[in-house]
N, CA, C and O atoms as a MOPAC input file, in Angstrom:
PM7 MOZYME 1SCF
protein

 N     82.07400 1    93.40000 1    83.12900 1
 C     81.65200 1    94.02800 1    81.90800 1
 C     81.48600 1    95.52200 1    82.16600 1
 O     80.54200 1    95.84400 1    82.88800 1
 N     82.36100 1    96.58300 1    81.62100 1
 C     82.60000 1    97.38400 1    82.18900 1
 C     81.94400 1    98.66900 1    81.17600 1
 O     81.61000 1    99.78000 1    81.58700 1
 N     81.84800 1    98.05600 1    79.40400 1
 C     81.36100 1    99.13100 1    79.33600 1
 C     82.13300 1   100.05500 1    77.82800 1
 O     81.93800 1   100.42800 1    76.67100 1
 N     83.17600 1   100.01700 1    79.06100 1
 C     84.52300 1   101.02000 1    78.66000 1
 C     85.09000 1   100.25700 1    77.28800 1
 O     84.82900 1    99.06700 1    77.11700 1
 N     85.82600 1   100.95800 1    76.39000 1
 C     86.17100 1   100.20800 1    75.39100 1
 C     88.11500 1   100.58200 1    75.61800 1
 O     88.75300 1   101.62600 1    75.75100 1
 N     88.52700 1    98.96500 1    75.55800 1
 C     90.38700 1    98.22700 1    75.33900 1
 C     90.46400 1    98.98400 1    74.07700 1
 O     89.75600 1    99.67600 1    73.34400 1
 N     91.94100 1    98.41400 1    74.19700 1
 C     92.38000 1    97.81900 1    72.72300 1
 C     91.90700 1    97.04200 1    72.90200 1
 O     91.15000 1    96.97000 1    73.87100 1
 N     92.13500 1    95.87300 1    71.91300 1
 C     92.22600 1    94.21800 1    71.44500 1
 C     93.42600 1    93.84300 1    72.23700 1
 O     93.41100 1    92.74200 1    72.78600 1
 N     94.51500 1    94.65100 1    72.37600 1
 C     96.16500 1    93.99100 1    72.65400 1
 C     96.08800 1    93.79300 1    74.33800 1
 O     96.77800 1    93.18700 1    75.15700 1
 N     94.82200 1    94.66900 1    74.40600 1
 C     94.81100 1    94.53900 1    76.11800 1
 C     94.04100 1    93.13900 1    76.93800 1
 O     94.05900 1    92.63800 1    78.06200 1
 N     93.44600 1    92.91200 1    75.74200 1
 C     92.11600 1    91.89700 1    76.32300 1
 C     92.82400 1    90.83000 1    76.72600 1
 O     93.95900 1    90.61800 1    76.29900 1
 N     92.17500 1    90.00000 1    77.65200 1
 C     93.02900 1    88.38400 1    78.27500 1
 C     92.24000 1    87.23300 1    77.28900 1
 O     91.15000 1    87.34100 1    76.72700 1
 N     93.39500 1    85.86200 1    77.29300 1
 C     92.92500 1    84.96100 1    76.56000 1
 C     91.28200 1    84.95200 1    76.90900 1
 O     90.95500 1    85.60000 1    77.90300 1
 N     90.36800 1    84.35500 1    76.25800 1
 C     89.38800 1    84.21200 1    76.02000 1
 C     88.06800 1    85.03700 1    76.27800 1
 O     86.92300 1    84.60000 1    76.39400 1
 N     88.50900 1    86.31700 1    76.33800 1
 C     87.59900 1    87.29500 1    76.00600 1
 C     86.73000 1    87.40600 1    75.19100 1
 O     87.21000 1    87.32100 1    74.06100 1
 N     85.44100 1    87.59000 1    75.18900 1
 C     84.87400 1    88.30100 1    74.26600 1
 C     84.61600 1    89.55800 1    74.36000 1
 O     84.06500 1    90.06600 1    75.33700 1
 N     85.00500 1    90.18700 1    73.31700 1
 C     84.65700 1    91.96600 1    72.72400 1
 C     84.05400 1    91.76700 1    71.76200 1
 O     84.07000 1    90.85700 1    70.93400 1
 N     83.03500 1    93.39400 1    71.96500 1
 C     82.36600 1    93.61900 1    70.57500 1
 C     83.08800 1    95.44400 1    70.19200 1
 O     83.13600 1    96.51900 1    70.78800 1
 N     83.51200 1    94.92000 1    68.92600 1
 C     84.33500 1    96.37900 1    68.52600 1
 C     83.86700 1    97.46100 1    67.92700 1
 O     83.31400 1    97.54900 1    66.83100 1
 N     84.21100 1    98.58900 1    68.99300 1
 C     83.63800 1    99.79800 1    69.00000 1
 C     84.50600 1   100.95800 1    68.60500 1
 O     84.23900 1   102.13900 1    68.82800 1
 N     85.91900 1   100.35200 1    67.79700 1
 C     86.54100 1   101.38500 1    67.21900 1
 C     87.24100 1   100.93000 1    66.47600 1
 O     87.52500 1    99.76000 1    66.73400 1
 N     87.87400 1   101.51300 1    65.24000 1
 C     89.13200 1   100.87400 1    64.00100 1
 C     90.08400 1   102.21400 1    64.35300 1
 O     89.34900 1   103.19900 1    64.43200 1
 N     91.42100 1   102.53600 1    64.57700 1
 C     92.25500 1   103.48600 1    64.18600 1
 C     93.04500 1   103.64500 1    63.21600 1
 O     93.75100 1   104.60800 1    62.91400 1
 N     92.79900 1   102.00000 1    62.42200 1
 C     93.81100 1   101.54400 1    61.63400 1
 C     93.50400 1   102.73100 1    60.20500 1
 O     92.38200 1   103.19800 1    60.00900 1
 N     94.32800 1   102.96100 1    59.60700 1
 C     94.03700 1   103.53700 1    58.43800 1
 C     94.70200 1   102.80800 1    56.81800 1
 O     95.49200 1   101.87100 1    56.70300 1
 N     94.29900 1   103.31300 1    56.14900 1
 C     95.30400 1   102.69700 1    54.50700 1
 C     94.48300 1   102.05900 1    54.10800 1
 O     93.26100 1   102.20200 1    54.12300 1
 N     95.63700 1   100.68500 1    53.40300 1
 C     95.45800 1    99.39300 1    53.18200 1
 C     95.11500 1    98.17700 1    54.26800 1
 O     94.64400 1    97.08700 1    53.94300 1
 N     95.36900 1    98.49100 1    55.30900 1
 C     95.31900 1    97.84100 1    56.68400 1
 C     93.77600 1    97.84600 1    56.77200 1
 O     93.05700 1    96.88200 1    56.51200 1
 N     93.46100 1    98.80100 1    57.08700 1
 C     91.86900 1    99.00200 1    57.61900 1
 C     91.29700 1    98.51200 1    56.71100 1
 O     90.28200 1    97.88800 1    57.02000 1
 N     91.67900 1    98.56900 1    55.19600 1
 C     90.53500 1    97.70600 1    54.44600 1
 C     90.21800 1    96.88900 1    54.60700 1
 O     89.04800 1    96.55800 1    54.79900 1
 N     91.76800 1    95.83400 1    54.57700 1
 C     91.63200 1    94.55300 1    54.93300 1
 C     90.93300 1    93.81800 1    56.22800 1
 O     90.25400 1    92.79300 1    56.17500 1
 N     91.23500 1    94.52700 1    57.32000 1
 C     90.78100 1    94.29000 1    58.19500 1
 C     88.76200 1    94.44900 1    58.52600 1
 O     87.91500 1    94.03400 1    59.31700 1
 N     88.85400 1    95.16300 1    57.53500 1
 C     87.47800 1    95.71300 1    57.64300 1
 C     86.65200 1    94.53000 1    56.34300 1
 O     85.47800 1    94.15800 1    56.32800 1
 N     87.76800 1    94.18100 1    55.37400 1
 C     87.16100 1    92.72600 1    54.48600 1
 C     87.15900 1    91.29500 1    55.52300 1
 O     86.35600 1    90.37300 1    55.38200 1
 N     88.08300 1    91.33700 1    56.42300 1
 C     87.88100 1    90.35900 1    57.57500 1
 C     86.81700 1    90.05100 1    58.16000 1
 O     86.40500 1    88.89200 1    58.18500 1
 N     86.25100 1    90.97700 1    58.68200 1
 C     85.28600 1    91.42200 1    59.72300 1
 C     85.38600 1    92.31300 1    60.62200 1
 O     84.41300 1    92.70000 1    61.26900 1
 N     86.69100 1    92.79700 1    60.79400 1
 C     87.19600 1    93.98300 1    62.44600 1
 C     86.03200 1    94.98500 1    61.71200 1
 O     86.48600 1    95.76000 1    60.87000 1
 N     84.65300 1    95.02700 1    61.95100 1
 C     83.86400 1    96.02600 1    61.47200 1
 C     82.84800 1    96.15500 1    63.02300 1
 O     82.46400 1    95.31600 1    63.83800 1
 N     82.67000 1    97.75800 1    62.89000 1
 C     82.06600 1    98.16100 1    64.41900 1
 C     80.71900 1    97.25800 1    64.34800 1
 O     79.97900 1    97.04000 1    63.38800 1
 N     80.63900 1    96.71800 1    65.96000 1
 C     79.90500 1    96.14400 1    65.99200 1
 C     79.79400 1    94.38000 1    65.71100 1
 O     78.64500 1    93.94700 1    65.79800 1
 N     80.69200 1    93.53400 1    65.44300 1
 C     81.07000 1    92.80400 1    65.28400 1
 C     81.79600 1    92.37400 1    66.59800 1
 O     82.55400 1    93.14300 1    67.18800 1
 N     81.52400 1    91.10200 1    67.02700 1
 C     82.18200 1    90.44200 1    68.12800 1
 C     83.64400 1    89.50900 1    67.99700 1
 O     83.67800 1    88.54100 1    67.23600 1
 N     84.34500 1    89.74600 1    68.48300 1
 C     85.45300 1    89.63000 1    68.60400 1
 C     86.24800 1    88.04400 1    69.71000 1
 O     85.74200 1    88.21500 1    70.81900 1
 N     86.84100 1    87.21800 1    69.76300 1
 C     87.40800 1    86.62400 1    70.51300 1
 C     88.77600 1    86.43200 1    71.00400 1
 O     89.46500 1    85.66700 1    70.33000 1
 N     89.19900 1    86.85500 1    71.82000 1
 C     90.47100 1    86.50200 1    72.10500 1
 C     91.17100 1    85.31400 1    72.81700 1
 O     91.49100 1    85.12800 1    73.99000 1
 N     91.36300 1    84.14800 1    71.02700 1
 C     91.75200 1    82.50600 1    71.49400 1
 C     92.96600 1    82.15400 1    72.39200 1
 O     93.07200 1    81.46800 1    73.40900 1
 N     94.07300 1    83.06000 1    71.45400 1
 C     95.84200 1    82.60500 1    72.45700 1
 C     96.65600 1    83.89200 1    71.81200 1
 O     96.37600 1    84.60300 1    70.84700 1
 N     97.77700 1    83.91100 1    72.73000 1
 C     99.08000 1    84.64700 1    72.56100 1
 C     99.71600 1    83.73400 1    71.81100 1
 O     99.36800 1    82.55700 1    71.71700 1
 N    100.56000 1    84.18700 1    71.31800 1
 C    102.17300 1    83.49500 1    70.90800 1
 C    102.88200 1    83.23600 1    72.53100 1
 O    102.49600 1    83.72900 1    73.59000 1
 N    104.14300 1    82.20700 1    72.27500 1
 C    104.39200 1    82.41100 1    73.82700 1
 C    105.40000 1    83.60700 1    74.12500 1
 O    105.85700 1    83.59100 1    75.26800 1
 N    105.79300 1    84.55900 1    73.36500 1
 C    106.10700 1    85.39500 1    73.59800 1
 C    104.99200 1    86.74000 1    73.37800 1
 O    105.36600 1    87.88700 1    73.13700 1
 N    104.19500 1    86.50100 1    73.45800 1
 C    102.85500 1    87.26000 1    73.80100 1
 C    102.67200 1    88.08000 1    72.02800 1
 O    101.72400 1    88.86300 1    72.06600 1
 N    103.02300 1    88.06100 1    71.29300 1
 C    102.86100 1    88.54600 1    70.07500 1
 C    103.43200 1    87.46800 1    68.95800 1
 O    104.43600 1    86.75600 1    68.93600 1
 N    102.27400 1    87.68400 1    67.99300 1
 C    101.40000 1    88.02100 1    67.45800 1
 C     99.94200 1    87.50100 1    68.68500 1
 O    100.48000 1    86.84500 1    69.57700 1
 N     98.68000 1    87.58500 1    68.90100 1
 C     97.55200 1    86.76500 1    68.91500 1
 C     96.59200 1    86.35800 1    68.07600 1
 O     96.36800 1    86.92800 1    67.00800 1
 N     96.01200 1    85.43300 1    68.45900 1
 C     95.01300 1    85.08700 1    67.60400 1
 C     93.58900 1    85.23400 1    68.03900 1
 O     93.08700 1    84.94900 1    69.12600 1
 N     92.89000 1    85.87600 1    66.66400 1
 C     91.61000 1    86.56800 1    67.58400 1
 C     90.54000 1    85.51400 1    66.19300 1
 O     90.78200 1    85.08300 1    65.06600 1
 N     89.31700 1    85.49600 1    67.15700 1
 C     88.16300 1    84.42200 1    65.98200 1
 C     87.05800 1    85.83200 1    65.95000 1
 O     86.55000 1    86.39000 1    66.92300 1
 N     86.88500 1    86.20400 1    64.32600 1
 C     86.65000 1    87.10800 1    64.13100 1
 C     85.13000 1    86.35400 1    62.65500 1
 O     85.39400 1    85.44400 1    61.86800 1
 N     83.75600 1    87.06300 1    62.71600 1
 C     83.21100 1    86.15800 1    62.06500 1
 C     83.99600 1    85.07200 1    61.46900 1
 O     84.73700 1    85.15200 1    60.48900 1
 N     83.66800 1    83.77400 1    62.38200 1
 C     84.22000 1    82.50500 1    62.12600 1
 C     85.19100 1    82.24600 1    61.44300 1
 O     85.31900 1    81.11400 1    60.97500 1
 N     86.21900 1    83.34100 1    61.19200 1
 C     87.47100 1    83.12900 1    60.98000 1
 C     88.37700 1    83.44800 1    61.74400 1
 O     88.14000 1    84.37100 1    62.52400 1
 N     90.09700 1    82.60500 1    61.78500 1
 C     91.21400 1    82.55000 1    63.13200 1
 C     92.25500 1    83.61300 1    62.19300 1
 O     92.71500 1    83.22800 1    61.11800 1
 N     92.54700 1    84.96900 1    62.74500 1
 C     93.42600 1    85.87700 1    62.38800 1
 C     94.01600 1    86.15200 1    63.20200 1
 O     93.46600 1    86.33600 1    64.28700 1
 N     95.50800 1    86.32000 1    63.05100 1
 C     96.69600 1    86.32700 1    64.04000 1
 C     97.03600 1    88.18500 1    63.78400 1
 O     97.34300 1    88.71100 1    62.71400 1
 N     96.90000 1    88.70000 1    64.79300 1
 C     97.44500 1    90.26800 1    64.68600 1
 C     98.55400 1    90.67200 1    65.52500 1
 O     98.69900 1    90.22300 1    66.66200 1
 N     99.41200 1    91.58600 1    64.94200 1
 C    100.81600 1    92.17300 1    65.94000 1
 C    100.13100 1    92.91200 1    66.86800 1
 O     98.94400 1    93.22800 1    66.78800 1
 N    100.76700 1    93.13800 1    67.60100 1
 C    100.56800 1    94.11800 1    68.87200 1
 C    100.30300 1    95.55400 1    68.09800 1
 O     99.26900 1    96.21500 1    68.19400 1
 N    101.14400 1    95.79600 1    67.52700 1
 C    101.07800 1    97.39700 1    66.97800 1
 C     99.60900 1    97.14400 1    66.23500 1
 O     98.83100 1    98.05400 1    66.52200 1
 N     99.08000 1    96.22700 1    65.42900 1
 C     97.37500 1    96.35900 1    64.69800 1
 C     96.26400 1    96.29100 1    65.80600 1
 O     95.42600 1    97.19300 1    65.79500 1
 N     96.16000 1    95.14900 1    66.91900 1
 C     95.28800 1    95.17800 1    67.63500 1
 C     95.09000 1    95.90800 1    68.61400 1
 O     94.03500 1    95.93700 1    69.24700 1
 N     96.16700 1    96.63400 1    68.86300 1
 C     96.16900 1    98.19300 1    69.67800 1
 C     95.65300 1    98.93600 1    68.85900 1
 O     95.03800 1    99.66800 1    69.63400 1
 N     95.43100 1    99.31200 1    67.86900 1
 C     94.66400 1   100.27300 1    67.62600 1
 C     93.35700 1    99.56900 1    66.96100 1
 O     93.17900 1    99.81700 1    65.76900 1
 N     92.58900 1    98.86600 1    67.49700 1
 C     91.26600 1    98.47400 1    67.40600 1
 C     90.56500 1    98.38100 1    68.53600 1
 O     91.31300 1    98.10800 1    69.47500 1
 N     89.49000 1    98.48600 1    68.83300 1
 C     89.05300 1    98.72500 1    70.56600 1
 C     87.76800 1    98.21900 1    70.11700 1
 O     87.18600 1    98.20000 1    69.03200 1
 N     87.36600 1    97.58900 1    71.94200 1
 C     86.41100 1    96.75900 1    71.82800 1
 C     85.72800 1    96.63200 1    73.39200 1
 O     86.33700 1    96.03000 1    74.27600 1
 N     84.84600 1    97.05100 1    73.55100 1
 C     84.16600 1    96.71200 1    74.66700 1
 C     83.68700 1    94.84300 1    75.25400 1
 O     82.85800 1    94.05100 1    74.80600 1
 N     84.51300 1    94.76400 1    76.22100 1
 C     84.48400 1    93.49300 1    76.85900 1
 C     82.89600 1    92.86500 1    77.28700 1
 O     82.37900 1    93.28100 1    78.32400 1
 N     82.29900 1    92.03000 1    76.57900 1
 C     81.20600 1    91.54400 1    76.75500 1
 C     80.98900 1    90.02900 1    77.28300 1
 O     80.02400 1    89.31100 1    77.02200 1
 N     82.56700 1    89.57500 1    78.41000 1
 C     82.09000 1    88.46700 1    78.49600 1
 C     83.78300 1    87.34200 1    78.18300 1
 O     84.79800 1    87.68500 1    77.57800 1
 N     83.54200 1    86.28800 1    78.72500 1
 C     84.91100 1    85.81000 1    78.86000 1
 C     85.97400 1    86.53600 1    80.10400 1
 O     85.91200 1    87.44600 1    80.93000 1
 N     87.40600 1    85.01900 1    79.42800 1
 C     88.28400 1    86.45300 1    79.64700 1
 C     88.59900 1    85.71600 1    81.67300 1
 O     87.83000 1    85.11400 1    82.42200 1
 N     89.94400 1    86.14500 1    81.84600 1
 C     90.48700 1    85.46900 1    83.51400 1
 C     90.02900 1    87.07500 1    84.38200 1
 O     90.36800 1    88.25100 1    84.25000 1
 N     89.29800 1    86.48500 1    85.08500 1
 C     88.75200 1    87.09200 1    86.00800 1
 C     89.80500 1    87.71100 1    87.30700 1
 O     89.31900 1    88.32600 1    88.25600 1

């Protein structure tokens, strides 16, 4: 637990983050921000696709699948989980 704040795209299956940044802007960030991707909010990282994109992250008790290009620009300090 380092502290430091990822992306999301960086984190390993079963991480937990709590997110400490949005870069997303527009229509995107709204949505994401009607989701839950809101600072401060804990984050999970369940599975990859098996080609490693999209993932699926459990975000207040809901399962949302994000591209690489959205969860790179959301960042999240690692609190736990996650292959050692």
């Amino acid at each position: 637990m380092t502290g430091t704040s990822i992306p999301l795209s960086e984190a390993e299956n079963g991480s937990m983050l709590r997110i400490s940044g949005i870069e997303v802007q527009g229509v995107l960030r709204r949505r994401l921000l009607d989701l839950g991707f809101v600072v401060g909010n804990d984050v999970e990282v369940l599975r990859r696709s098996p080609l490693g994109d999209p993932t699926a992250f459990r975000v207040s008790n809901t399962t949302i699948a994000l591209r690489r290009e959205e969860s790179s620009l959301i960042y999240g300090e690692l609190i736990g989980g996650g292959e050692a």
